[in-house]
N, C-alpha and C positions, 0 to 999 in steps of 0.2 A: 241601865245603860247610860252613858256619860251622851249629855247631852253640850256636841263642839260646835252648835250656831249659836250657840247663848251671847250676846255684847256686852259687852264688859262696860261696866260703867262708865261715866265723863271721869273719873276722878285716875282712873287705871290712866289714860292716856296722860294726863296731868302728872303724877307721879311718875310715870314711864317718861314722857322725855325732860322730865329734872334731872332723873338719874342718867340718860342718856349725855344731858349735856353736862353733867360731871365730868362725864365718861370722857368725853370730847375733849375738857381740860386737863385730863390725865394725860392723855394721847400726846397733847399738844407739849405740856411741860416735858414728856420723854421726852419729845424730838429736839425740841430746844435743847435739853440738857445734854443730847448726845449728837447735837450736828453744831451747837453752836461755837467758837473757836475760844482758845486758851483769855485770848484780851478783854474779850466780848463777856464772856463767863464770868471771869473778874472781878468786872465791873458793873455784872450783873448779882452777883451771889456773894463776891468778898473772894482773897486769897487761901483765906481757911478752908473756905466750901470746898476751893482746886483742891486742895492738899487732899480732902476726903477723896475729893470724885478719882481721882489718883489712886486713891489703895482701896478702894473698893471693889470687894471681890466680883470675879463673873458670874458667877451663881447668885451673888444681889444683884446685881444689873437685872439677868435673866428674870429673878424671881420678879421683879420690877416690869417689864416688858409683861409678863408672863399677866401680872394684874393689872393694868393698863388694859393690854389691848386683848384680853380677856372679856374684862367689863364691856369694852364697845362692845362684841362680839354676839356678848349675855343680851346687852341690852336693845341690839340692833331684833333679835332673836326674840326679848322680850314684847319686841313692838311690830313684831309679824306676829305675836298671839303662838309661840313654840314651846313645848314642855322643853326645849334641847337646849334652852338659855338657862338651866340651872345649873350641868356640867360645867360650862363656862362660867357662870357666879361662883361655883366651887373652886374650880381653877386660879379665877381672879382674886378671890380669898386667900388661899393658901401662897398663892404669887407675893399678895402684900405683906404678908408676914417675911418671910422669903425676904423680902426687897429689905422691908425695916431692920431685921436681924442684926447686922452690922451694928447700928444706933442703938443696939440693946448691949451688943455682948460685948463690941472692942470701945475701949478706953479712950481709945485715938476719937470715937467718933463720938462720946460723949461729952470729952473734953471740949470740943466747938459748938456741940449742938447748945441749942438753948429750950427753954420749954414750951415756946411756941411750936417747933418743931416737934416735939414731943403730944402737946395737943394734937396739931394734924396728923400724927402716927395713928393718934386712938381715935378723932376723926374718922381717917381714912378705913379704921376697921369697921369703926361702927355701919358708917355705911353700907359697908359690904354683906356685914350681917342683916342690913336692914333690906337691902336687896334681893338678898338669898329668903330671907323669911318673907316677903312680898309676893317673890314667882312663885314661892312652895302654894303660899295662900292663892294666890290665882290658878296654881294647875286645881288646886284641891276642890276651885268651885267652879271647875270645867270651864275656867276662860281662855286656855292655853291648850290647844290642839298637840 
């Protein structure tokens, strides 16, 4: 029998809201990037950046959204102690790839990108894997209900 009063260690919480407040700055960089206006973007990102965010498909956006506010979801999930934040890490996974797509497969969008940007693509996966394999490890020693 799966023993669900177990407490999870000091370090589960610690981990859990790093990853939470990653999550936070995902959230945060979508909303800027899709409520801030054409000047402000600009002058933020460069003219190149517009030109991408311009021909970027809706199914990267979405997959973008989709891994963004996924991970809060996971992680908000993760930190009530829920096996149900792994659906959602999946989600947020598959989301990010999804978003990056673009940056891999058209020309337009490597043509701008540079390899910092590139880093934070494989960054950003790594995470996700590291997060997905963390919740797996904690349903698996009964700390997630």
């Amino acid at each position: 029998m799966i023993d669900f009063t177990k407490r999870p260690p000091w370090w589960f919480w610690v981990i859990n809201l790093t990853f939470l407040s990653w999550s936070l700055i995902g959230c945060a960089m979508y909303l800027a990037e899709h409520m801030i206006a054409q000047p402000a973007y600009i002058d933020a990102f460069g003219a190149d950046m517009w030109a991408l965010k311009e021909i970027t498909p809706a199914w990267a956006t979405a997959g973008y959204a989709v891994g963004v506010w996924g991970g809060l979801i996971g992680g908000l999930l993760l930190l009530m102690r829920r096996r149900l934040c792994l659906p959602f890490f999946y989600a947020s996974f598959v989301g990010a790839i999804v978003g990056f797509l673009p940056s891999i497969i058209d020309g337009r969008f490597r043509a701008v990108m540079g390899a910092g940007d590139y880093s934070m693509l494989v960054f950003v996966w790594a995470v996700c894997i590291l997060i997905i394999g963390f919740a797996v490890r904690m349903r698996r020693q009964s700390y997630l209900r």
